[in-house]
N, C-alpha and C positions, 0 to 999 in steps of 0.2 A: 842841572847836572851835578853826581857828585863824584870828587875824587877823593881816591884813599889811597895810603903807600901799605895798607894790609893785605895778604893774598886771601886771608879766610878769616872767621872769628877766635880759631884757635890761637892764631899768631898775636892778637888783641890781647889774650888770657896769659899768652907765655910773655910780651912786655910789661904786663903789667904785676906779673909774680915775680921778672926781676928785677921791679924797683920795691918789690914791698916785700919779699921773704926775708931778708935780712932785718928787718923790724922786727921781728915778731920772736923778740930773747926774753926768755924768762931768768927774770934780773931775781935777785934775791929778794928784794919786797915783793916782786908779782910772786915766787912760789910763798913766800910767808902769807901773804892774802889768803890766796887758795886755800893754803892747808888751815891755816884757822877757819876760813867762813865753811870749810866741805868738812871739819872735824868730828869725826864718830860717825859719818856718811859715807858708803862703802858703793852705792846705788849709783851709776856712773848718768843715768836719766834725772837723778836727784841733787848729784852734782850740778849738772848743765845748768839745771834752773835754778841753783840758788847763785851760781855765777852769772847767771845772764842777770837775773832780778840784780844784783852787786854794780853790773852795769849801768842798767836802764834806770836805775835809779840814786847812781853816785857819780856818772860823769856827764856834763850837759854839753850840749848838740851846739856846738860852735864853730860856723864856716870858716876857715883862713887860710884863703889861697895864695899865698907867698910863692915865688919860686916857680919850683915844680909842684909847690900843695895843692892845685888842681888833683893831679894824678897821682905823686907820692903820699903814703902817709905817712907819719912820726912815728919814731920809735917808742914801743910798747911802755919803758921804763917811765918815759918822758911824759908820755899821756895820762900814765897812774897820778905822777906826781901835781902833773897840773889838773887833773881834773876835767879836762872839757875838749874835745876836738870832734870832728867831724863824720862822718856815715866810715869814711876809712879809718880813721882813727877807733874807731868803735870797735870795727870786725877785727882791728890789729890785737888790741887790748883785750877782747874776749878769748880770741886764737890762740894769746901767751897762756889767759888764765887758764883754757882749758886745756892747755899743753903741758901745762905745772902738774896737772891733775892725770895724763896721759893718756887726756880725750883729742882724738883727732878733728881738727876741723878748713877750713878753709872759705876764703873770700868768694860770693857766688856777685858779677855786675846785673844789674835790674834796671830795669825803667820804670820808676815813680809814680809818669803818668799814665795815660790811656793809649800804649803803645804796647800789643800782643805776642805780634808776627816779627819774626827779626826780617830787615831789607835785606834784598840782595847783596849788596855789597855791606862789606865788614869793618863797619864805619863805629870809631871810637866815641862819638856825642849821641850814641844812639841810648847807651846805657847814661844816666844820670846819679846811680845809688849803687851802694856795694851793701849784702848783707849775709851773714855765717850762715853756712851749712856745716852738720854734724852728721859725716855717713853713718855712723854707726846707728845713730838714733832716725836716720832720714827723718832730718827737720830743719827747717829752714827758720831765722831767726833774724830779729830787725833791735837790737838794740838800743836803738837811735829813737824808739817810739815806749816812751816812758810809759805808756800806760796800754802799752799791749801786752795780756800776760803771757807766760810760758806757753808755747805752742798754740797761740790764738794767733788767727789768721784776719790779716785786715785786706782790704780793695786792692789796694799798691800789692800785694805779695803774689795775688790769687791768678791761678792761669796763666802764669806769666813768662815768655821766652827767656833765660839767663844764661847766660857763659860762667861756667864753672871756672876760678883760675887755681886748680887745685894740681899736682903733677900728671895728671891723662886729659886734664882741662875737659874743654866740651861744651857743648849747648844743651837744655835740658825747658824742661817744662814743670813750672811751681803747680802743687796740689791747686785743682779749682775750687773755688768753695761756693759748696752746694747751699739749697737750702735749708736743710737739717741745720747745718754749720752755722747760718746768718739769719737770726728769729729775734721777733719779737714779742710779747705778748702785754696788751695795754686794758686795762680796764677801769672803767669811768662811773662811781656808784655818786647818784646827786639827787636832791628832792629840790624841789623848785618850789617856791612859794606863789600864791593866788597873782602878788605885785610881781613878778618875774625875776624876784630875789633867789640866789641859786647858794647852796653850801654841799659841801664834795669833797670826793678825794680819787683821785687817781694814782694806780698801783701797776707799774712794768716790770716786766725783765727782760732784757735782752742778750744776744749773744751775740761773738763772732765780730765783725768789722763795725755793726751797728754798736756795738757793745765798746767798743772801744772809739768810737765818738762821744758814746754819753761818757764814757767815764773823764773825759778829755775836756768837754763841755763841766761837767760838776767839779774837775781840779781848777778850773779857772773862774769860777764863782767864790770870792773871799765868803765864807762861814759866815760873817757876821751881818752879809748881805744880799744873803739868799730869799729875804723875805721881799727885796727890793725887785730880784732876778723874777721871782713869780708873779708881780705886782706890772713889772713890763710884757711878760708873758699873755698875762691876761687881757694889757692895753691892745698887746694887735689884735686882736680878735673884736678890740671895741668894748672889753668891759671894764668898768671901773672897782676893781675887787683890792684884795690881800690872800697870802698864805704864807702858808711855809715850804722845805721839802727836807728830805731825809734821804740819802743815799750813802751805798757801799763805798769801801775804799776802793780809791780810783787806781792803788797801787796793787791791789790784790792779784790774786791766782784764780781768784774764784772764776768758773766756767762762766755763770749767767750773772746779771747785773742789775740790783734792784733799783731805783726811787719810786720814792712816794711822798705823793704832792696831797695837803689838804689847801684848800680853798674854799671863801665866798668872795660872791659880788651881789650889791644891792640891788643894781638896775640889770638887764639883761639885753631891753628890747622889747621883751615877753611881757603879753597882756591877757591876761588867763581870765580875767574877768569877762572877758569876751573871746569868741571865734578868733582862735589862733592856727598857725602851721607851726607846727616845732621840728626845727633840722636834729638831725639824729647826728653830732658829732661831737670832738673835743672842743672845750672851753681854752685849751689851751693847745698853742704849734709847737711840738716839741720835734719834729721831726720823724723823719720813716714813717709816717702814717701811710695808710692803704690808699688815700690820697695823693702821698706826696707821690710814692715809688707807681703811680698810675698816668703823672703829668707828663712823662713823652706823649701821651696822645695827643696835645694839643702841640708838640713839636714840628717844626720843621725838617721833614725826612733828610738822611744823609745820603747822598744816593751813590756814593763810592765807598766809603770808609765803613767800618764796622763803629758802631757806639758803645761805649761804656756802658755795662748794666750789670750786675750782682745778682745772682740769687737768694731769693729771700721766700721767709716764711712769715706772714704777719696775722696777728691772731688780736682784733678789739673787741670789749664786750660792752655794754651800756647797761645802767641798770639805773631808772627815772622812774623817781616817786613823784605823783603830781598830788596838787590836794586835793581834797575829798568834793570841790564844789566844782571840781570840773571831770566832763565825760569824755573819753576817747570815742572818735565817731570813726578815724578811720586808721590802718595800718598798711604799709604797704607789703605789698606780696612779698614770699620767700626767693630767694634766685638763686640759682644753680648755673656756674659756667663751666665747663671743661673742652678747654680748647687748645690742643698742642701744648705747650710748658704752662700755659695758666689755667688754674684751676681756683673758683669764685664759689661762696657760698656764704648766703645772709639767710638770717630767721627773724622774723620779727613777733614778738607775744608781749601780750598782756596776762598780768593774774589784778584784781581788783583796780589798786591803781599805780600799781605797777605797772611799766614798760622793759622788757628787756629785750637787745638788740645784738646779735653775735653776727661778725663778719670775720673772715678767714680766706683770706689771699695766699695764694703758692706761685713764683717767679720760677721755676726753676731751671733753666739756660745755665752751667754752669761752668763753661769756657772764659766767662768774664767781658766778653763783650759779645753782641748782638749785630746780625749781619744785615742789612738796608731790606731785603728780605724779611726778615725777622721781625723786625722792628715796624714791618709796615703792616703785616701781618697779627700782629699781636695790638696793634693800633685800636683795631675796630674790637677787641675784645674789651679792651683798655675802659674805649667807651658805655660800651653797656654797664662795667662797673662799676666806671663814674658817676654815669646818668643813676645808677642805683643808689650811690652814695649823697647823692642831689635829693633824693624821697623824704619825704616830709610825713609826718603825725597830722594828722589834725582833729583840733582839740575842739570844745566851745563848753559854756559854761551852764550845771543842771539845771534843770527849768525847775521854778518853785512848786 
């Protein structure tokens, strides 16, 4: 059972605007910030984001619930000066700067996790996160997530029921993000030697929430031990290699999101000397592979709740040089799926001793989670382009 002393969500929105309107003064440092960092910037879109960028990346994400600091946040002056406070303290501090600037904006409450649909009743734990809304700009904004850029959209934002605590307040529904918006594109070029010695390089871009994990994942790699990070990389998978990688800044604006990884390993498994099968995949798990975004199949169905799922677009290519003392005998067939939101297409070809292999996955559901229905449904698709993803080469070596 639950009880509340709220009558609606509205009443939630108007408590909670008046413990935290009175924060939000533009002290004489917050308008000095502003007008220095927005100076000779007249573009009130161009504004937004060089003050939210000022944000997400000069004050750090520190819980402390004293008090009422559950529910209240600090005032705007007090959070410049120290630098660090919380999802509320974030939306306070952006509110001032862009109210120095007189950009309108206001605190929208969110749920974090895998919660869609708001309950019936108008219950204050249901929300866990506060993040700005800019009507003018209709765009919703997460400061608190350092390395999301301006107007990128991550999982926690997308589809999602929020109460506006702005003066008409409200519940409203976040952009869902399609997948046009959340893509990948991965490609794997590597020549194998006769011993199963492999040398390669893999080249991505991502975008959209996948793109804001890698870049998340590569700020927490120290620089000087990245060659350590692809060196574990390669152990799960079972090979005993080295490399490097190379990627974008993790604080940027840029839309899409590169790394590129070179690699070897000496040993592989691979006996090319003899009648071999060679799995068509990556040497390394980096994640969102067509793979990973295809293991609800082997799930456990939820048979009340809706699941978490994301729309995506993901696009691998392979391109495998064998050497010259061995023959490809066999390739597996091309496949074609289109079934309700998924749609599957693989090719596989040889030119001499070349192999190239392109697979292209589309999720697109883009409500942000998936209904027991849906999910069971799209199961048995799931499979077929597992079982695809399981096909094998098979090699042996030319007869003298």
């Amino acid at each position: 059972m639950t009880v509340t002393t709220f009558a609606n969500w509205e009443a939630i929105a108007h408590a909670y605007q008046a413990r935290a309107n009175d924060k939000v003064a533009v002290t004489p440092d917050i308008q000095t910030l502003a007008d220095n960092l927005t100076r000779g910037v007249s573009d009130q879109r161009e504004q937004t984001r060089i003050l939210y960028d000022w944000v997400r990346g000069n004050v750090r994400y520190v819980a402390l619930y004293l008090a009422q600091g559950g529910y209240v946040p600090h005032v705007a002056g007090d959070i410049l000066r120290n630098r660090y406070g919380d999802c509320k303290d974030h939306v306070v501090l952006l509110e001032a700067l862009l109210k120095a600037k007189g950009i309108d904006s206001h605190g929208v409450l969110i749920a974090s996790g895998k919660l869609y649909k708001l309950t019936p009743e108008a219950i204050p734990d249901y929300f866990d996160h506060i993040i700005n809304y800019v009507p003018a700009l209709d765009l919703y904004l997460d400061s608190t997530a350092q390395y999301l850029p301006f107007g990128g959209q991550a999982y926690w934002l997308a589809g999602k029921s929020v109460l506006h605590v702005d003066a008409s307040t409200g519940t409203r529904t976040t952009p869902a993000m399609t997948a046009t918006d959340n893509k990948m594109s991965t490609s794997l070029t590597v020549s194998i030697g006769l011993d199963g010695s492999i040398n390669g390089k893999v080249n991505e871009i991502s975008h959209g929430s996948i793109a804001f994990d890698r870049r998340s994942a590569v700020a927490s790699v120290d620089p000087l031990r990245r060659s350590d990070a692809i060196k574990q990389l390669l152990a799960r998978n079972g090979l005993n290699g080295k490399g490097e990688f190379t990627a974008g800044d993790p604080s940027s604006d840029d839309i899409g999101y590169p790394i590129d990884i070179g690699f070897s390993a000496e040993q592989t498994g691979l006996d090319l000397a003899n009648p071999e099968a060679l799995p068509i995949e990556m040497p390394m798990a980096l994640g969102y592979s067509i793979a990973d975004m295809t293991s609800f199949a082997n799930d456990l169905a939820e048979p009340h709740y809706g699941t978490a799922c994301a729309a995506s677009d993901l696009t691998e290519t392979y391109d495998i040089t064998l050497p010259k003392e061995v023959a490809i005998q066999f390739l597996p067939k091309d496949l074609s799926v289109d079934d309700g939101p998924i749609q599957y297409r693989s090719t596989y070809k040889k030119d001499g001793q070349n192999i190239r292999v392109n697979r292209h996955y589309i999720m697109s559901i883009d409500k942000g989670y998936c209904t027991p229905d849906e999910v069971e449904h799209m199961k048995k698709t799931a499979i077929i382009i597992r079982q695809d993803l399981q096909r094998k080469v098979m090699l042996a070596p030319l007869s003298n």
